[in-house]
FILO-322898 format. One record per residue (C-alpha): z, y, x. Coordinates in steps of 0.25 Angstrom, whole numbers, padded with zeros to 4 digits, always signed. Layout:
% residues N
ZYX;...
//
This chain:
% residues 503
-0071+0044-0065;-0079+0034-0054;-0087+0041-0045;-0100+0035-0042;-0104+0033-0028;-0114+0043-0020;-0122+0035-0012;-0127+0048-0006;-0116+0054-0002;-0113+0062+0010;-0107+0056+0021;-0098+0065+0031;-0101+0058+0045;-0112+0062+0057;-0121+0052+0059;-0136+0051+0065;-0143+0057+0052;-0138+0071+0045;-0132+0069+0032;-0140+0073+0021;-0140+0088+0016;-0141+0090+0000;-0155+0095+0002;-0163+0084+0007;-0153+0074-0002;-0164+0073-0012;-0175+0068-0002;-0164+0059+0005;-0162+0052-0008;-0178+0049-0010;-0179+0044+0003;-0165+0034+0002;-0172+0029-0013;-0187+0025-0008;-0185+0012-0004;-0199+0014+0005;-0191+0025+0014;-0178+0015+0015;-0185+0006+0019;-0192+0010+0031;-0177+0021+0034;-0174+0021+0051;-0158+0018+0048;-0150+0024+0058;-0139+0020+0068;-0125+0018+0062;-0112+0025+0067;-0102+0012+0072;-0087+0018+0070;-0075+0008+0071;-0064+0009+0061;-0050+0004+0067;-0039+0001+0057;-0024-0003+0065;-0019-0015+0059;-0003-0019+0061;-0002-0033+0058;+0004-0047+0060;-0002-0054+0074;+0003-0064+0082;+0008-0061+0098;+0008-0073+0102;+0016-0081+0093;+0023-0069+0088;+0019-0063+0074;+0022-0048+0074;+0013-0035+0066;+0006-0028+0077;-0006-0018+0079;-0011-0030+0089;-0014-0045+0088;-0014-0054+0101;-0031-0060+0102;-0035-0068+0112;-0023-0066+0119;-0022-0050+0119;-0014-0040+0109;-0027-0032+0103;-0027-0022+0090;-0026-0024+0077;-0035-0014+0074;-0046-0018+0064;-0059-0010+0068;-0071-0009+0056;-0084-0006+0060;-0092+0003+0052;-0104+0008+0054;-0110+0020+0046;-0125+0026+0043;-0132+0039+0045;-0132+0047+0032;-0147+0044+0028;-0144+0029+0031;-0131+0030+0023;-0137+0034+0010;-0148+0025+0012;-0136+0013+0011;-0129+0021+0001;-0141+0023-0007;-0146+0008-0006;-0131+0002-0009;-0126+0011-0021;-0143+0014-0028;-0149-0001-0025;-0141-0011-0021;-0127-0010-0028;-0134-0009-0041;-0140-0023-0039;-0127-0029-0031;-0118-0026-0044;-0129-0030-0054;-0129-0044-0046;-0112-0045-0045;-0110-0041-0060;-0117-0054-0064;-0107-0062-0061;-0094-0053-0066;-0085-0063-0057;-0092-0060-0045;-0094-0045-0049;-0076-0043-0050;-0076-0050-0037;-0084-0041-0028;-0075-0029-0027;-0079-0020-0014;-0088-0009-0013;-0091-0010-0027;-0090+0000-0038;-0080-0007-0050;-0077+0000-0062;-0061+0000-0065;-0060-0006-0080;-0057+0008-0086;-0073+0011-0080;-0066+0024-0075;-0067+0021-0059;-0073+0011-0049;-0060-0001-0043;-0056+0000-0030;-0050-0010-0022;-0035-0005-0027;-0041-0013-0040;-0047-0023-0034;-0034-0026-0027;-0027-0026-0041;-0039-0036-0047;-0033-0046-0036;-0018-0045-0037;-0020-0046-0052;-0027-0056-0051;-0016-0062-0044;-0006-0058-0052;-0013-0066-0063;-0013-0079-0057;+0000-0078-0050;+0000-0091-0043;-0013-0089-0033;-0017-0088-0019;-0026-0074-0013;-0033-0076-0001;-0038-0063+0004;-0050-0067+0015;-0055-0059+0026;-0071-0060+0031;-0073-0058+0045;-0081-0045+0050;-0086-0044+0035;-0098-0035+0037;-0102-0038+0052;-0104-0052+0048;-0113-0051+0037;-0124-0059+0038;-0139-0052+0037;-0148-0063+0032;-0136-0066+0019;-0136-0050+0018;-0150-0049+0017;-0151-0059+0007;-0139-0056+0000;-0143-0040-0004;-0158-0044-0007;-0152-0053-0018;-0145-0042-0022;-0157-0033-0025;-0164-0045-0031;-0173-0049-0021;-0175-0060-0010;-0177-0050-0001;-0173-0035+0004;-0182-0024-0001;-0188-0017+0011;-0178-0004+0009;-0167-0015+0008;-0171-0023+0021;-0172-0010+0029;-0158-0007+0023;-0154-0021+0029;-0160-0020+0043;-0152-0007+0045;-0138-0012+0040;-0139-0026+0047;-0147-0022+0059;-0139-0008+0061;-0138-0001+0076;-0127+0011+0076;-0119+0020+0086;-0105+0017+0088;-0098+0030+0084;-0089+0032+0096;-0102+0031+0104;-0106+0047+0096;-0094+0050+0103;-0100+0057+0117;-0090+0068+0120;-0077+0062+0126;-0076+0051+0116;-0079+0063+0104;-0092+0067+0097;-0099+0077+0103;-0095+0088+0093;-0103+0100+0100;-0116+0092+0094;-0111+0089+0082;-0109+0102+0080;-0122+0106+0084;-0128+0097+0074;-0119+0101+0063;-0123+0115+0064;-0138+0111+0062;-0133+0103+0049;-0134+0088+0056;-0120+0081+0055;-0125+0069+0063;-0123+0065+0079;-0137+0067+0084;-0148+0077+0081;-0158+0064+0076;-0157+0050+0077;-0166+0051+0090;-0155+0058+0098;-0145+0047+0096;-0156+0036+0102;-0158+0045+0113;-0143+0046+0115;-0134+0038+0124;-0127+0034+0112;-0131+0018+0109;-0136+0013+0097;-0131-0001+0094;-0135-0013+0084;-0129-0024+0075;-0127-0034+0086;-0118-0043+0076;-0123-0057+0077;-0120-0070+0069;-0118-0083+0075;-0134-0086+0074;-0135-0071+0083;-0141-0064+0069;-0137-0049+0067;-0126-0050+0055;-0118-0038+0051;-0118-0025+0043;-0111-0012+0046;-0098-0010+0039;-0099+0006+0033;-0114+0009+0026;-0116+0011+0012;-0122-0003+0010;-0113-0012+0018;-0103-0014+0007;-0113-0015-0002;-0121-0027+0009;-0107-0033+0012;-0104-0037-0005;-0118-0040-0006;-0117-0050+0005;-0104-0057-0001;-0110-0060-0014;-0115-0075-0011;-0100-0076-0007;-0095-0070-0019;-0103-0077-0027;-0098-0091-0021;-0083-0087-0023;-0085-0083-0037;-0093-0096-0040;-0084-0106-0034;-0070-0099-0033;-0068-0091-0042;-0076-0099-0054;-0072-0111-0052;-0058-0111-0045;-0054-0099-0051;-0051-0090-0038;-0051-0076-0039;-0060-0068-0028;-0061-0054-0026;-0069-0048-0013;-0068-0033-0007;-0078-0032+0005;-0074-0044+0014;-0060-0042+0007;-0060-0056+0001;-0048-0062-0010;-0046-0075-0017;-0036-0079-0027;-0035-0095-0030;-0025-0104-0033;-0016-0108-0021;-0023-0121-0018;-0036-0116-0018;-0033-0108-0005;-0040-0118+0005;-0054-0120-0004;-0054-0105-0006;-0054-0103+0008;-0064-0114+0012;-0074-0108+0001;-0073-0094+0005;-0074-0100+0021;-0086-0108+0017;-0092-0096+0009;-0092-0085+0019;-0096-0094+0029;-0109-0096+0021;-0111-0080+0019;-0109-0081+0035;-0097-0074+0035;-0082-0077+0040;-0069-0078+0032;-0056-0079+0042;-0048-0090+0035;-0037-0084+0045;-0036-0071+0041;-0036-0076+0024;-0025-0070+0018;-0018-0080+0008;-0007-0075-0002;-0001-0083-0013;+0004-0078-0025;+0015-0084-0034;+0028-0080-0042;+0040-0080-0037;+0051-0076-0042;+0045-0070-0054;+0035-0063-0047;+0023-0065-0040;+0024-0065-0025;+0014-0065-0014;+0015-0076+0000;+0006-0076+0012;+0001-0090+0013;+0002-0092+0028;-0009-0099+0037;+0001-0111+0038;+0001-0112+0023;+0016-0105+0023;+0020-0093+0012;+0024-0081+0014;+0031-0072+0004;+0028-0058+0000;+0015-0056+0008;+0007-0048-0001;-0010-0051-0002;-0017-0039+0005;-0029-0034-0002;-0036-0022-0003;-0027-0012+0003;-0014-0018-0005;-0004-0028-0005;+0000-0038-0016;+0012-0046-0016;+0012-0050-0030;+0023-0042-0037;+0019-0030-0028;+0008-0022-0022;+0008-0014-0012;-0004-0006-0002;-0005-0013+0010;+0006-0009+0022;-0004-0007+0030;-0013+0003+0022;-0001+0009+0021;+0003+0011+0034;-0009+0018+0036;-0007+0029+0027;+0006+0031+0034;+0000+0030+0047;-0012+0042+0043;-0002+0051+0037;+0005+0050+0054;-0007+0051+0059;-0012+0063+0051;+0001+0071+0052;+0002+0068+0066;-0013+0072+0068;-0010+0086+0061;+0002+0088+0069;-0005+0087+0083;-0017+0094+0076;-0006+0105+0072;+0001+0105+0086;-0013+0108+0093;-0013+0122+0085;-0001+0125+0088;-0003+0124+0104;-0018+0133+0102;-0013+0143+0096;+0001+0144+0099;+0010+0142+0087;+0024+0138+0084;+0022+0130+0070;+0010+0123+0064;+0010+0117+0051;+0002+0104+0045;-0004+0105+0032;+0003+0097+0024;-0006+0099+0011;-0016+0088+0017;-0006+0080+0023;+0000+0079+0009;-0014+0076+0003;-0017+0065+0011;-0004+0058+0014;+0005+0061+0002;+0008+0059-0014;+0002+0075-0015;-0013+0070-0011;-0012+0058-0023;-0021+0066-0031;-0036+0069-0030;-0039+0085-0029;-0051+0091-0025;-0050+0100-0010;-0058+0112-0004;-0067+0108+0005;-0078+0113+0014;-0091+0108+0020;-0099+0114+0031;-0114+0111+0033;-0124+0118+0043;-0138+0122+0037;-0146+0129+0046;-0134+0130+0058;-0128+0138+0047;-0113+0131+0044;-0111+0131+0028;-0100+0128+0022;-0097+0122+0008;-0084+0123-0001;-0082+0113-0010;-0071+0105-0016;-0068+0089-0011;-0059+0081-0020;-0049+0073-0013;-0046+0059-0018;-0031+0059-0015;-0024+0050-0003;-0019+0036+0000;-0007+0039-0009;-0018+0042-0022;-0024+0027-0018;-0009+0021-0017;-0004+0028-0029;-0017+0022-0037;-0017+0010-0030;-0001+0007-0036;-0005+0012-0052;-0018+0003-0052;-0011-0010-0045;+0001-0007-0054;+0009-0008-0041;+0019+0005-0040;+0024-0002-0028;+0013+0004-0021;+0020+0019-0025;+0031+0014-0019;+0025+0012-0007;+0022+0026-0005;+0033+0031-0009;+0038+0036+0004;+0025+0043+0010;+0030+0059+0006;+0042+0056+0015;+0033+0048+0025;+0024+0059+0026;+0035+0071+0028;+0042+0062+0038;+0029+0061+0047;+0027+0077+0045;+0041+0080+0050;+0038+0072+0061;+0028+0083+0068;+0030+0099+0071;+0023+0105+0059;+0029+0119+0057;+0029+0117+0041;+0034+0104+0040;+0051+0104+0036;+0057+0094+0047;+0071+0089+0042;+0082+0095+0046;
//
């Protein structure tokens, strides 16, 4: 059954607004739908949080080619790690981007795309698609397969996957503007609209490590305080934090002519903004490339793949070079992954094309969260080894968690509760169940607590599993097949009183 989205959903972070109680959800919803309120709204700061994700791959040490979790720049061995920047709004402000993306602007976007059924196909993030049985919406495990078919099909070809540099901070505001007014059907944005612009491309926010006053925590004692008179948010008002130590930053990204450029990564609406602003791109590819040349395009986000014939590798990237450059945007040439497809041996077999124009064999075309080799694929090593590395992690946390109880009140044997480890990390949590569950509000300084029942959506080993029968690739189960004995092994590893340790 596909499940419509709620644009006004709750959403289980403190910010600088309270969340929204059921009681006044009606009167909220009249203010969010009056285009005359919207556009006169006082947005609020932002919260700033930085997302690291470690990465261990190939970098060169001075002449030297080796997989590390550092590369030598300018001279000095600095982290791999990739840090994404998000950015996220107060609860009123968040329905307000929720409301104009999902109620007014998607509408129109899809109504544009759909006219052009090429174009449409093409487009494949943040969009709702039905599967062809119509029973649920495509995720990216089926936009993988649409690729990998499609190179399966033409057997002999060439997929350059191409990367665009600092995707949504380098949008350009004058193109956006114009872009999303188009969209609506107008030359220019409605006032509610506009005001909506001003505060996603002129933002201020708080970093969130700065809400961090107490020895580098959150001063828990006042979130307490505020809790208790139902407020789940930082400050008592909006006033407290401008009178606060704490600083209020703006957008200070600048383009080359020192204009603000940039959109926060992590509202709503920035999805929405960021396919919007693509389409004069899309647009070009599917007129030029894809019609006339016969190349095959697909776009996820910033995620960008071509198919075309071998010799059409240089005027594909010359066209694409040209094109973002015109939508003021960056495409590193450098970092364009370029794997060529052919049969060999009787069945077809991927090669890396190499920056010198050499070949080589059996590495696979990494898209979407998989790996395709041509007669195999597989989920990505490294996503992977990140399931691996939170199953440690977690068991390790319990442990210590499990140790500390032990030494406060003095006790021999401690267990780990294995149900939950076995639902997050083994074949036992592949299935979807629904869980007791408990919330507790404050009304009036009174705690309240309410019982209810929260379905869980099974684990990483639910998505692998669904992942191998939709891309008809069992290979994937067989990647898996040793993550029972990989969990028991990590458990054995610490003192927990109930766990068998071999003899």
């Amino acid at each position: 059954m596909k499940a419509q989205k709620d644009w006004f959903k709750d959403r289980g972070y403190p910010h600088f607004t309270n969340k929204t109680p059921k009681s006044i959800r009606k009167n909220i919803e009249r203010y969010i739908s009056n285009p005359k309120k919207v556009a006169h709204h006082s947005f609020s700061p932002l919260i700033f949080k930085e997302i690291k994700q470690r990465r261990y791959k190939s970098s060169d040490f001075n002449g030297l080619k080796k997989r590390s979790h550092k590369k030598i720049k300018n001279g000095k061995a600095v982290s791999n790690t990739k840090i994404r920047e998000i950015l996220y709004a107060t609860h009123l402000d968040a329905h307000i981007y929720s409301y104009y993306t999902q109620q007014i602007i998607t509408p129109k976007y899809e109504s544009y795309i759909k006219q052009n059924s090429l174009l449409s196909d093409s487009i494949t993030a943040y969009r709702q698609i039905e599967t062809d049985d119509k029973l649920k919406f495509k995720n990216n495990v089926h936009f993988a397969k649409d690729v990998f078919d499609e190179i399966k099909r033409r057997e002999n070809c060439v997929a350059l996957v191409l990367d665009i540099e600092n995707f949504f901070p380098s949008l350009n505001h004058r193109r956006l503007k114009l872009a999303w007014a188009k969209t609506l059907g107008n030359k220019s944005l409605p006032k509610d609209h506009f005001n909506l612009f001003k505060a996603i491309t002129r933002f201020s926010y708080v970093k969130l490590k700065d809400l961090k006053t107490k020895n580098n925590h959150f001063d828990e004692k006042e979130l307490a305080k505020l809790k208790k008179e139902g407020k789940h948010k930082f400050f008592n008002s909006i006033k407290d934090l401008i009178d606060s130590d704490i600083i209020i930053h703006k957008n200070q990204k600048h383009d080359e002519d020192k204009k603000l450029m940039g959109i926060p990564q992590g509202l709503p609406i920035s999805a929405l903004l960021a396919n919007i602003y693509m389409l004069a791109f899309d647009k070009s590819v599917i007129k030029e490339l894809a019609l006339k040349h016969n190349v095959f395009y697909r776009r996820y986000s910033d995620d960008i793949v071509i198919i075309c014939d071998k010799n059409q590798i240089q005027f594909v990237s010359d066209f694409v070079k040209t094109e973002m450059t015109k939508n003021k945007l960056t495409v590193s040439l450098e970092k364009t992954e370029k794997t060529l497809f052919k049969i060999n041996k009787g069945r077809l077999q991927s090669y890396k094309i190499k920056n010198d124009g050499n070949l080589k064999e059996n590495l696979p075309l990494n898209y979407l969260g998989f790996e395709f080799y041509g007669y195999q694929t597989l989920i990505k090593s490294k996503n992977l080894a990140k399931f691996y590395r939170e199953m440690k992690e977690t068991i390790k946390r319990k442990h210590k968690r499990v140790e500390t109880i032990k030494e406060k009140h003095l006790l021999d044997e401690a267990p780990i509760f294995k149900r939950k480890i076995y639902r997050l990390f083994s074949y036992k949590g592949e299935k979807s169940r629904m869980l007791p569950a408990k919330k507790t509000n404050y009304v009036n300084g009174k705690a309240r607590t309410e019982y209810f029942d929260r379905k869980f959506r099974g684990n990483y080993l639910r998505y692998a599993y669904r992942a191998s029968d939709d891309l008809e690739a069992p290979e994937i189960k067989r990647q898996l097949r040793r993550h029972w004995k990989i969990l028991q092994k990590t458990m054995k590893k610490y003192d927990f009183s109930n766990v068998k340790k071999d003899s």
